[in-house]
Every structure is written in C-alpha cells, then in structure tokens.
N, CA, C and O atoms as CSV, one atom per row, in Angstrom:
chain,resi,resn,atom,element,x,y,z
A,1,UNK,N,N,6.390,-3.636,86.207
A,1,UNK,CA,C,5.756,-3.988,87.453
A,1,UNK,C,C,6.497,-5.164,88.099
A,1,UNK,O,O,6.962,-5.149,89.238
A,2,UNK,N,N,6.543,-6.037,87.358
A,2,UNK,CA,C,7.386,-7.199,87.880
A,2,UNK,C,C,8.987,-6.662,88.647
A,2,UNK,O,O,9.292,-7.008,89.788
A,3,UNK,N,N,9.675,-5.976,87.969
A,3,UNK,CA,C,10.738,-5.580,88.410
A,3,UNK,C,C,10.325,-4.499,89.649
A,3,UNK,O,O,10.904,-4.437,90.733
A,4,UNK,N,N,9.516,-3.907,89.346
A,4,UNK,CA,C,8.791,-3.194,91.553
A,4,UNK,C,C,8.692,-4.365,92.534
A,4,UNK,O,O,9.327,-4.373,93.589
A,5,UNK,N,N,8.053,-5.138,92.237
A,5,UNK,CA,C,7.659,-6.723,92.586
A,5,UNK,C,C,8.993,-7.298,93.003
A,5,UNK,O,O,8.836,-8.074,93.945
A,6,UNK,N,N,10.062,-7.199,92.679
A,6,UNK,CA,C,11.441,-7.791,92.900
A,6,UNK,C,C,12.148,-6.994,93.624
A,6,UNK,O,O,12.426,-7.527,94.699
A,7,UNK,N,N,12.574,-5.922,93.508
A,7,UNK,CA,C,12.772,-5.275,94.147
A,7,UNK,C,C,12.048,-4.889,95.894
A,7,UNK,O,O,12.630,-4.857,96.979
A,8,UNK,N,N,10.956,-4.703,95.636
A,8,UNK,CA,C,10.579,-4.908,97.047
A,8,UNK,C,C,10.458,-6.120,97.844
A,8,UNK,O,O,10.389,-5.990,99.067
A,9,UNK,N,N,10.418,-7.484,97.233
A,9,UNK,CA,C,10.851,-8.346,97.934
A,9,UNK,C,C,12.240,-8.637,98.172
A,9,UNK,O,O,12.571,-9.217,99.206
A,10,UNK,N,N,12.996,-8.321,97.393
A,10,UNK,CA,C,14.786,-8.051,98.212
A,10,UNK,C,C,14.753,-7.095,99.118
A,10,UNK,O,O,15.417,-7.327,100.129
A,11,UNK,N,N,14.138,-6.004,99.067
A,11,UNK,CA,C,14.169,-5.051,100.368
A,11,UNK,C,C,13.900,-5.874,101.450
A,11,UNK,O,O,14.734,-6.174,102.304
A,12,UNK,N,N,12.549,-6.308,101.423
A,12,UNK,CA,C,12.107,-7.051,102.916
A,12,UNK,C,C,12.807,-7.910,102.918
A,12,UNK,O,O,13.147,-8.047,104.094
A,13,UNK,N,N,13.362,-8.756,102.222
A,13,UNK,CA,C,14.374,-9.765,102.416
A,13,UNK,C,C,15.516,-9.584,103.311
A,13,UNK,O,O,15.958,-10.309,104.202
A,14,UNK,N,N,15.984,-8.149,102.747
A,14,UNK,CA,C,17.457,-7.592,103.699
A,14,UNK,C,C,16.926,-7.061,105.025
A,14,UNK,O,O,17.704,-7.001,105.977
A,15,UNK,N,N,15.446,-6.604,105.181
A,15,UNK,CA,C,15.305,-6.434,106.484
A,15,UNK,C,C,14.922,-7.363,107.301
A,15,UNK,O,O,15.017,-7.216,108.520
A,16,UNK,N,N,14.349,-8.646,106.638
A,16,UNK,CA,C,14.633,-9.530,107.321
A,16,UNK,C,C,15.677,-10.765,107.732
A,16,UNK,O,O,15.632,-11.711,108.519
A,17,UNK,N,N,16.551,-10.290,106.862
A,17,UNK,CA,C,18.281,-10.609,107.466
A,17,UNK,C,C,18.712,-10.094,108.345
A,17,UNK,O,O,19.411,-10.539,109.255
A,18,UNK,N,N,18.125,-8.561,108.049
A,18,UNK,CA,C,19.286,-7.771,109.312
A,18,UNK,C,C,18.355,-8.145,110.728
A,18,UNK,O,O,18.989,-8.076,111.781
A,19,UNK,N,N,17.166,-8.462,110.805
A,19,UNK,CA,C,16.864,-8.763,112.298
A,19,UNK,C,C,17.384,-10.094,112.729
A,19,UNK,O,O,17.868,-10.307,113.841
A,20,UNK,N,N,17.222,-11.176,111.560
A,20,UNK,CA,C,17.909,-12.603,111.765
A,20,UNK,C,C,19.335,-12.441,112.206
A,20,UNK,O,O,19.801,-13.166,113.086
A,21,UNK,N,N,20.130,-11.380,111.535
A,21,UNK,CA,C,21.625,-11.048,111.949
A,21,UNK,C,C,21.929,-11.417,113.343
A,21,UNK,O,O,22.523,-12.397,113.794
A,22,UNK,N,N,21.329,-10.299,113.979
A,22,UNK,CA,C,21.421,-9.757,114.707
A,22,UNK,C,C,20.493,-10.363,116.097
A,22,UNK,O,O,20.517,-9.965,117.261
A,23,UNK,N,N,19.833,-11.273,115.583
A,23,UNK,CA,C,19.417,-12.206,116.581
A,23,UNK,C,C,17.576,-12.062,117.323
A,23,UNK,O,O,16.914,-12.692,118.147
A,24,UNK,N,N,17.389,-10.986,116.530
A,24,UNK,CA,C,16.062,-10.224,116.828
A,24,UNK,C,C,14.811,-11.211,116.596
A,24,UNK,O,O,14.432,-11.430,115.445
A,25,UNK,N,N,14.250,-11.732,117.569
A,25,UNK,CA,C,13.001,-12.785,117.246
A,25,UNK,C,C,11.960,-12.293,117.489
A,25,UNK,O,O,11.734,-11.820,118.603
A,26,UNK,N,N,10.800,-12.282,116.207
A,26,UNK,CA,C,9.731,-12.074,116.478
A,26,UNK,C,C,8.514,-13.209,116.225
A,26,UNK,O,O,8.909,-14.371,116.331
A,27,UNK,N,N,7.473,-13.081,115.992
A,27,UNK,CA,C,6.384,-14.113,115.822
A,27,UNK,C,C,6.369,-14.298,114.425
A,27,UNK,O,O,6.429,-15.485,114.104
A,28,UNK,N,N,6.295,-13.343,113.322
A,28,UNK,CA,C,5.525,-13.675,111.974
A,28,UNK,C,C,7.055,-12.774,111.254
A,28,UNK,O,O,6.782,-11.659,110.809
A,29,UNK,N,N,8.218,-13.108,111.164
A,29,UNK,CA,C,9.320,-12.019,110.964
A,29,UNK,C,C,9.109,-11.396,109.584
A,29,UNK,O,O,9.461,-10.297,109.156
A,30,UNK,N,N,8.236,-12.698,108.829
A,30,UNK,CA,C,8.298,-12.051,107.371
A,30,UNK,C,C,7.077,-10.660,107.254
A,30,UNK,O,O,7.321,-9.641,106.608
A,31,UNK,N,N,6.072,-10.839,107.842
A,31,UNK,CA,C,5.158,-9.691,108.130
A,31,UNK,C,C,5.419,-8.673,108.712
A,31,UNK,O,O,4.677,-7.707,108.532
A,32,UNK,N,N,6.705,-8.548,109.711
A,32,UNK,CA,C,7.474,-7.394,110.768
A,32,UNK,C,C,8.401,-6.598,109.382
A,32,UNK,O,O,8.527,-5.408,109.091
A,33,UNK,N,N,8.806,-7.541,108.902
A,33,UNK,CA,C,9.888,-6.876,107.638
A,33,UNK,C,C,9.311,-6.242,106.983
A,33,UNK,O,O,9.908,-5.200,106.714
A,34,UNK,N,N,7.757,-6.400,106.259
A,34,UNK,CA,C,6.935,-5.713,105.356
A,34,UNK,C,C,6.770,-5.022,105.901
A,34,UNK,O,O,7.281,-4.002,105.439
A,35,UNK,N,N,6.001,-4.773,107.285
A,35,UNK,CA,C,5.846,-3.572,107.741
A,35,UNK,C,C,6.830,-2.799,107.808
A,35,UNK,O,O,6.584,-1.702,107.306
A,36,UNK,N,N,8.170,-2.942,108.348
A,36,UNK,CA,C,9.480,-2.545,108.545
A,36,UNK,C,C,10.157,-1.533,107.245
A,36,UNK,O,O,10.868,-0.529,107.286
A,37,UNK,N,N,9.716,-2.121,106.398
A,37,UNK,CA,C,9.734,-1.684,104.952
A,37,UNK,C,C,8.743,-0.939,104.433
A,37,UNK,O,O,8.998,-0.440,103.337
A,38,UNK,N,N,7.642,-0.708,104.918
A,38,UNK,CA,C,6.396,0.126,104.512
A,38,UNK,C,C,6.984,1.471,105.345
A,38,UNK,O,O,7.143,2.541,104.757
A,39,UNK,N,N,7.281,1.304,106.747
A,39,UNK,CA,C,6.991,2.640,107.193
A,39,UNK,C,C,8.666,3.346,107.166
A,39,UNK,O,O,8.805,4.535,107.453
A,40,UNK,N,N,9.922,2.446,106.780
A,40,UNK,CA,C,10.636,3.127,106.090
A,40,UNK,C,C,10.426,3.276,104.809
A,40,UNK,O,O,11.556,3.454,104.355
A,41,UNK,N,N,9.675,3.313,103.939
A,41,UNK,CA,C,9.642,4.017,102.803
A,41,UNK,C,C,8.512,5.063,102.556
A,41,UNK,O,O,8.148,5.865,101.697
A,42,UNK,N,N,8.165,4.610,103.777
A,42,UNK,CA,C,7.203,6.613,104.019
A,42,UNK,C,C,8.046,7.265,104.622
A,42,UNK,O,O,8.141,8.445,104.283
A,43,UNK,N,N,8.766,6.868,105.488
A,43,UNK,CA,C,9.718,7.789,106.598
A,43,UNK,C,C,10.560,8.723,105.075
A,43,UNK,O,O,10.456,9.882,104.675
A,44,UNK,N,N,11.309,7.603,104.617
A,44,UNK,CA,C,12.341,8.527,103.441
A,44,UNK,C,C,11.388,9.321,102.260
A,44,UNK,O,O,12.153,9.622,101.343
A,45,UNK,N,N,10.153,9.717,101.987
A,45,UNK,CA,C,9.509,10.561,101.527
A,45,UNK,C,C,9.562,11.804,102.227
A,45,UNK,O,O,9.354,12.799,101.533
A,46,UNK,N,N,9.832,12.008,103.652
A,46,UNK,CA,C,9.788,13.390,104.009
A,46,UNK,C,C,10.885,13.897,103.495
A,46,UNK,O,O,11.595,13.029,102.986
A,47,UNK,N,N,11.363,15.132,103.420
A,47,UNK,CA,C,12.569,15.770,103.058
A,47,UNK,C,C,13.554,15.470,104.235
A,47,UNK,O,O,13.125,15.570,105.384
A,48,UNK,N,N,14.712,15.146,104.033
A,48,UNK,CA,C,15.518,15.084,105.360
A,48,UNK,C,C,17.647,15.418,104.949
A,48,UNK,O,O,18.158,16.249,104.199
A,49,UNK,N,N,18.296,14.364,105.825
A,49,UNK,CA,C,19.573,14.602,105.258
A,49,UNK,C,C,19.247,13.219,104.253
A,49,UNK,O,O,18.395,12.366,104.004
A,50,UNK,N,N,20.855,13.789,103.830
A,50,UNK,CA,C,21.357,13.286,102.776
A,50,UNK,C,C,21.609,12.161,103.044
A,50,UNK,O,O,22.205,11.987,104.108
A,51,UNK,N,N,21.236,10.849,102.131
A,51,UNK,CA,C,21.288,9.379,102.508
A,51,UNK,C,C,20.412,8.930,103.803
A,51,UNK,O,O,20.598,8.004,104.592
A,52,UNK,N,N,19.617,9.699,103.754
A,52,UNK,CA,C,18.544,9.152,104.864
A,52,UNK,C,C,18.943,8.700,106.443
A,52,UNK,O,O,18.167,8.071,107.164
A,53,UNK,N,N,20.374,9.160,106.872
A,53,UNK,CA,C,21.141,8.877,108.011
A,53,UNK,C,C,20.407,9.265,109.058
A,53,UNK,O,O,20.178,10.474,109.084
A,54,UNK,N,N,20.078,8.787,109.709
A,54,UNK,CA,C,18.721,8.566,110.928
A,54,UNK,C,C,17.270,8.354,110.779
A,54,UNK,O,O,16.590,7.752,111.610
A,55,UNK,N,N,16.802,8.896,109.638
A,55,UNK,CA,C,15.400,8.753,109.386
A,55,UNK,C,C,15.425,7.262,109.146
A,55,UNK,O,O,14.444,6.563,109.400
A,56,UNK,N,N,16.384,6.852,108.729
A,56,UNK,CA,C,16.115,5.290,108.523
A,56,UNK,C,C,16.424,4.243,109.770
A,56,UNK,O,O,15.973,3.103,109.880
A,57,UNK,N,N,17.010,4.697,110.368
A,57,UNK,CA,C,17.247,4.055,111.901
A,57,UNK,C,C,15.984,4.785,112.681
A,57,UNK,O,O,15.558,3.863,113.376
A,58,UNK,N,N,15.287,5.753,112.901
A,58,UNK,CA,C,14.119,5.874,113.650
A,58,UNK,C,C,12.812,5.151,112.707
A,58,UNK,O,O,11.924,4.712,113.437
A,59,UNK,N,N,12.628,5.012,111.603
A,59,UNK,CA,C,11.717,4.856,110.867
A,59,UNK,C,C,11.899,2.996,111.400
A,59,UNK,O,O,10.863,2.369,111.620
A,60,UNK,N,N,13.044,2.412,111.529
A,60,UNK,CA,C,13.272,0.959,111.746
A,60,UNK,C,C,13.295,0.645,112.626
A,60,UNK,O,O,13.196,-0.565,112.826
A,61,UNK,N,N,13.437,1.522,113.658
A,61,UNK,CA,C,13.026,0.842,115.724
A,61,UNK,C,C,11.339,1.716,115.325
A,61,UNK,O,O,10.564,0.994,115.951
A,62,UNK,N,N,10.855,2.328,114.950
A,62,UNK,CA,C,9.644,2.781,115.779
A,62,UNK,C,C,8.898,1.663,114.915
A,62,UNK,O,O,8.146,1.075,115.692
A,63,UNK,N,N,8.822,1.276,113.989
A,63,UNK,CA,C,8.205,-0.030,113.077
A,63,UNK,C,C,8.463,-1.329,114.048
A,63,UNK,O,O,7.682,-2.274,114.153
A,64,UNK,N,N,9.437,-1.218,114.583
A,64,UNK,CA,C,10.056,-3.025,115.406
A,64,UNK,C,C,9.312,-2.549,116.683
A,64,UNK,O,O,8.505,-3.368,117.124
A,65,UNK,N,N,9.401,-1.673,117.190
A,65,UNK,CA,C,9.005,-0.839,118.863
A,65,UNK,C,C,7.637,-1.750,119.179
A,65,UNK,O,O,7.477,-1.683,120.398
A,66,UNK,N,N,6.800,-2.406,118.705
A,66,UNK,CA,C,5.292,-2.695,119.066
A,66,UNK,C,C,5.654,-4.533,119.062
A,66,UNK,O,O,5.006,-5.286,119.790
A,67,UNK,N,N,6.665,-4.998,118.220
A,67,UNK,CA,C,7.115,-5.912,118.173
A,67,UNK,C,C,8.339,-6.834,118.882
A,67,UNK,O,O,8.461,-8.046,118.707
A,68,UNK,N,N,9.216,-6.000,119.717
A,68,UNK,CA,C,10.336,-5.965,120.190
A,68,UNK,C,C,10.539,-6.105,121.732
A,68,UNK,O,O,9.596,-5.499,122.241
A,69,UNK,N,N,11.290,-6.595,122.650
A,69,UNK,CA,C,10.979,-6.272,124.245
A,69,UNK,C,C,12.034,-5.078,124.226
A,69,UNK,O,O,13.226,-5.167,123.933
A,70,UNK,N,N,11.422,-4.092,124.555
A,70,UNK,CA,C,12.313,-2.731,125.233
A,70,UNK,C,C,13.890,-3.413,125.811
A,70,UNK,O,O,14.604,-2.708,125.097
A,71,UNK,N,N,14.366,-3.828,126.187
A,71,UNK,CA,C,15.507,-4.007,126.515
A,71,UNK,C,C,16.588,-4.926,124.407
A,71,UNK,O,O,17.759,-4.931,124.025
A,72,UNK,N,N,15.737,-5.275,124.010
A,72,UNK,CA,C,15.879,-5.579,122.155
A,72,UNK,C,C,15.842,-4.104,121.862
A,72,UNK,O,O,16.441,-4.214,120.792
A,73,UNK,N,N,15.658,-3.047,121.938
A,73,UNK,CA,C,15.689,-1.785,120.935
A,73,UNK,C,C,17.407,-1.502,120.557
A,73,UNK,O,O,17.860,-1.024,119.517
A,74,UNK,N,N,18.062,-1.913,121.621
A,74,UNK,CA,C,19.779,-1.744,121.391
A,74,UNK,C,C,19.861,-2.248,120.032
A,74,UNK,O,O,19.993,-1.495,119.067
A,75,UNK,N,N,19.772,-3.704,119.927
A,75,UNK,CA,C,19.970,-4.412,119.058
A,75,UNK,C,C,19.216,-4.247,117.973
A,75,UNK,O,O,19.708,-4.751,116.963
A,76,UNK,N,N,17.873,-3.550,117.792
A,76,UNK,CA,C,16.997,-3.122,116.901
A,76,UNK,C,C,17.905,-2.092,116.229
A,76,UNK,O,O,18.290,-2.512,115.138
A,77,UNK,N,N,18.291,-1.083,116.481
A,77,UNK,CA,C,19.222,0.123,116.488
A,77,UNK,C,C,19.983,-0.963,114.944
A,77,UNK,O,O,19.482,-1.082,113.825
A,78,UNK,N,N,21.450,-1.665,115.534
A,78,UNK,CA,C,22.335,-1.849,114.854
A,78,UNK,C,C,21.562,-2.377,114.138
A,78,UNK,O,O,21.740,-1.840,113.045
A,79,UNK,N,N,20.855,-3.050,114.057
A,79,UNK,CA,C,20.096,-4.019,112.754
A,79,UNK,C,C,19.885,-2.866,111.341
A,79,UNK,O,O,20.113,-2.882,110.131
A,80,UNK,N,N,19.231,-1.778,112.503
A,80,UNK,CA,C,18.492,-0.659,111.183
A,80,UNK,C,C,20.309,-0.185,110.360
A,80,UNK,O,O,20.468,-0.392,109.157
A,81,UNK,N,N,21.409,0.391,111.180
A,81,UNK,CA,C,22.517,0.529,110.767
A,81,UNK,C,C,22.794,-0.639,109.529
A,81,UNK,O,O,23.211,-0.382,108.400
A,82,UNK,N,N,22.428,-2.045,110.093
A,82,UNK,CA,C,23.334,-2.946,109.295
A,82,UNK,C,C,22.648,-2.885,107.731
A,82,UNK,O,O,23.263,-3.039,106.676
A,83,UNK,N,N,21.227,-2.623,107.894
A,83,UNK,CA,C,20.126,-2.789,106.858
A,83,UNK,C,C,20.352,-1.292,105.867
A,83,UNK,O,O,20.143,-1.235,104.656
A,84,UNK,N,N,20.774,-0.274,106.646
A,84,UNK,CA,C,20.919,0.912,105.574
A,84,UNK,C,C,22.123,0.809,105.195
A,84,UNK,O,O,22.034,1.208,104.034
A,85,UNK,N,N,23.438,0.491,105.402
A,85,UNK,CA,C,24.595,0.407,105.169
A,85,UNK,C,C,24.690,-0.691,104.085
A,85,UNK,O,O,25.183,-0.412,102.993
A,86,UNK,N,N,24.290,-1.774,104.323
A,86,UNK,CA,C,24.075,-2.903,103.442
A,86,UNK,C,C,23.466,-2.615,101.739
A,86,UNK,O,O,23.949,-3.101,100.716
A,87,UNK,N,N,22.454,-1.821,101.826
A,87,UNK,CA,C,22.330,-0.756,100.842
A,87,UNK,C,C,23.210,0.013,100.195
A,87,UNK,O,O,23.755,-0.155,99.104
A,88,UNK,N,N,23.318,1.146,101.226
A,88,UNK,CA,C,23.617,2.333,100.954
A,88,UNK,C,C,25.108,2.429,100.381
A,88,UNK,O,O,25.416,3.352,99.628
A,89,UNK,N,N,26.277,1.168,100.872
A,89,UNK,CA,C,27.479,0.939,100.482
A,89,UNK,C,C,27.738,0.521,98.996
A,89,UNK,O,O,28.461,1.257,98.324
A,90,UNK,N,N,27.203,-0.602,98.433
A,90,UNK,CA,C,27.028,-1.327,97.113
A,90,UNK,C,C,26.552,-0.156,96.409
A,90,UNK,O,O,27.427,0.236,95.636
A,91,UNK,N,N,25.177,0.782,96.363
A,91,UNK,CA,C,24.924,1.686,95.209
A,91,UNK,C,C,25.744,2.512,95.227
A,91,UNK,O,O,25.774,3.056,94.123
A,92,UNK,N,N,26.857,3.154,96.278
A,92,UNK,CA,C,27.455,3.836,96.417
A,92,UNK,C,C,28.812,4.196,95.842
A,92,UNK,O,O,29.305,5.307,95.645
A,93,UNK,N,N,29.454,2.563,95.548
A,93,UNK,CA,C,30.448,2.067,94.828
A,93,UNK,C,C,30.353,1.764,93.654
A,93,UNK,O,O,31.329,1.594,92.922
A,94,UNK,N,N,29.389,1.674,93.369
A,94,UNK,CA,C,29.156,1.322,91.778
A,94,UNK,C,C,29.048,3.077,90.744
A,94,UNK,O,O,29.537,3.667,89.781
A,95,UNK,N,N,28.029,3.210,91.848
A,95,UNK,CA,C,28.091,4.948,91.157
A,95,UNK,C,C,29.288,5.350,91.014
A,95,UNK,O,O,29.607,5.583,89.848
A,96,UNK,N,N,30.564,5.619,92.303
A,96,UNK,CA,C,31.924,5.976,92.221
A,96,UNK,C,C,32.593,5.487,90.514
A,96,UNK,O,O,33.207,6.226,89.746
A,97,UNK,N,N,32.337,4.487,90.366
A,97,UNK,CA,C,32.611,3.518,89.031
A,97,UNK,C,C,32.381,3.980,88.217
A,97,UNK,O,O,33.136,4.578,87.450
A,98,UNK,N,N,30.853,3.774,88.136
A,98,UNK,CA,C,30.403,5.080,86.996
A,98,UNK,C,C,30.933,6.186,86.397
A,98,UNK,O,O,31.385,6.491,85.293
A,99,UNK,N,N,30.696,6.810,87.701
A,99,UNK,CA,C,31.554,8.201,87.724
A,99,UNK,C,C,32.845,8.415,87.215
A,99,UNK,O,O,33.105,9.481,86.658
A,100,UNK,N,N,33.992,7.206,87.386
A,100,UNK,CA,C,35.535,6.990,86.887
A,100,UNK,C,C,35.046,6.455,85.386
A,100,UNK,O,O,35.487,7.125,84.452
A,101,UNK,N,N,34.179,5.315,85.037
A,101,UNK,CA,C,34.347,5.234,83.788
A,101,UNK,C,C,33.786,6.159,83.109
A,101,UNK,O,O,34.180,5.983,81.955
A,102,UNK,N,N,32.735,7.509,83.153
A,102,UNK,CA,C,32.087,8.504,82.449
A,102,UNK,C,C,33.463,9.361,82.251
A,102,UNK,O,O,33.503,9.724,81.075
A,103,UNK,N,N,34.248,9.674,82.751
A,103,UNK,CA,C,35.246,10.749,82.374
A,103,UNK,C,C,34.758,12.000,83.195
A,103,UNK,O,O,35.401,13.027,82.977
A,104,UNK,N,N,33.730,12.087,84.102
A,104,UNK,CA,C,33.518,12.910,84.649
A,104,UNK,C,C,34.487,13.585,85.985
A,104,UNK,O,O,35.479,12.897,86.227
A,105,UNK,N,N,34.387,14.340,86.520
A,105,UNK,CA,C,34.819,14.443,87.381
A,105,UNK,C,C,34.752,15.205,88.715
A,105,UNK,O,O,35.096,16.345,88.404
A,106,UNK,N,N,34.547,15.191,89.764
A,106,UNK,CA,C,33.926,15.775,91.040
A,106,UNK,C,C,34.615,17.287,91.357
A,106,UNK,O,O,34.361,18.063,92.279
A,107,UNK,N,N,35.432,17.394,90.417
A,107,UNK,CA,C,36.027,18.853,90.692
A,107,UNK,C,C,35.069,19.512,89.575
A,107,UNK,O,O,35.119,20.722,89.355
C-alpha cells in the first residue's frame, strides 16, 4: 500500500510540474493535479491505442478545461504531451535494456 501511496504522489507531482513548466496558473494547483490524475487514470481504463497517445492529452485538457482560461488550452495541450512523454520515455528505455540484457529478441 505504501508503495500505491508513492507512486501516486509522484504522478501528481509530474502533473503538477508539467503545468508549473509550462506556466499554467491555477488557484489550488496541488488539488487540479489530483484531479488531473484521477480522470486520467479513468480515461486510460477504456480500451484505446497503444501507449495511451491522445486519450491522455484529452483526458488532461478536459480535467484542466473548468480550471483554465480558454485561450490557456494551447498550453494545456503541450503540458499533457510533456507529462505523458516524461513517463512514457524513461519506462520505455529501461524495458529496451531489459530486453538487450534478457537475450531476447524482437525478431
């Protein structure tokens, strides 16, 4: 449990970097991130593509959308990019690793 507990506070953590990034101000940012993080991790329960490539950028402006001034959704956009990439790159490389030190191979 503790390690769920950690993990989901580094999640909201990185989503609340990527709005700080990127310059995105809201009122309560650490409460926008939880939410931000709740309704992307219902969004990636539906079946979709592979690596969650848009469901996680719509799941991260329609969560900011009630919080955000409409002319901020641009910048909402790259944030969600910077926040899945930021992820999605690091587990991605390590697996590759994996993969070279197992002896396995993709053919």
């Amino acid at each position: 449990m503790l390690t769920s507990l950690i993990q989901w506070a580094l999640n909201g953590s990185l989503v609340y970097l990527s709005l700080w990034s990127f310059g995105i101000h809201v009122d309560s940012p650490l409460l926008v991130s939880c939410i931000a993080l709740g309704v992307i991790a219902f969004g990636v329960t539906v079946p979709s593509s592979p690596g969650y490539f848009g469901v996680i950028q719509l799941c991260f402006t329609i969560a900011l959308e009630p919080f955000v001034a409409k002319e901020d959704m641009a910048r909402v956009f790259a944030a969600s990019v910077y926040y899945h990439l930021a992820q999605y790159v690091p587990v991605t490389i390590v697996g590759l690793i994996f993969l070279a030190l197992s002896g396995f191979r993709l053919s």
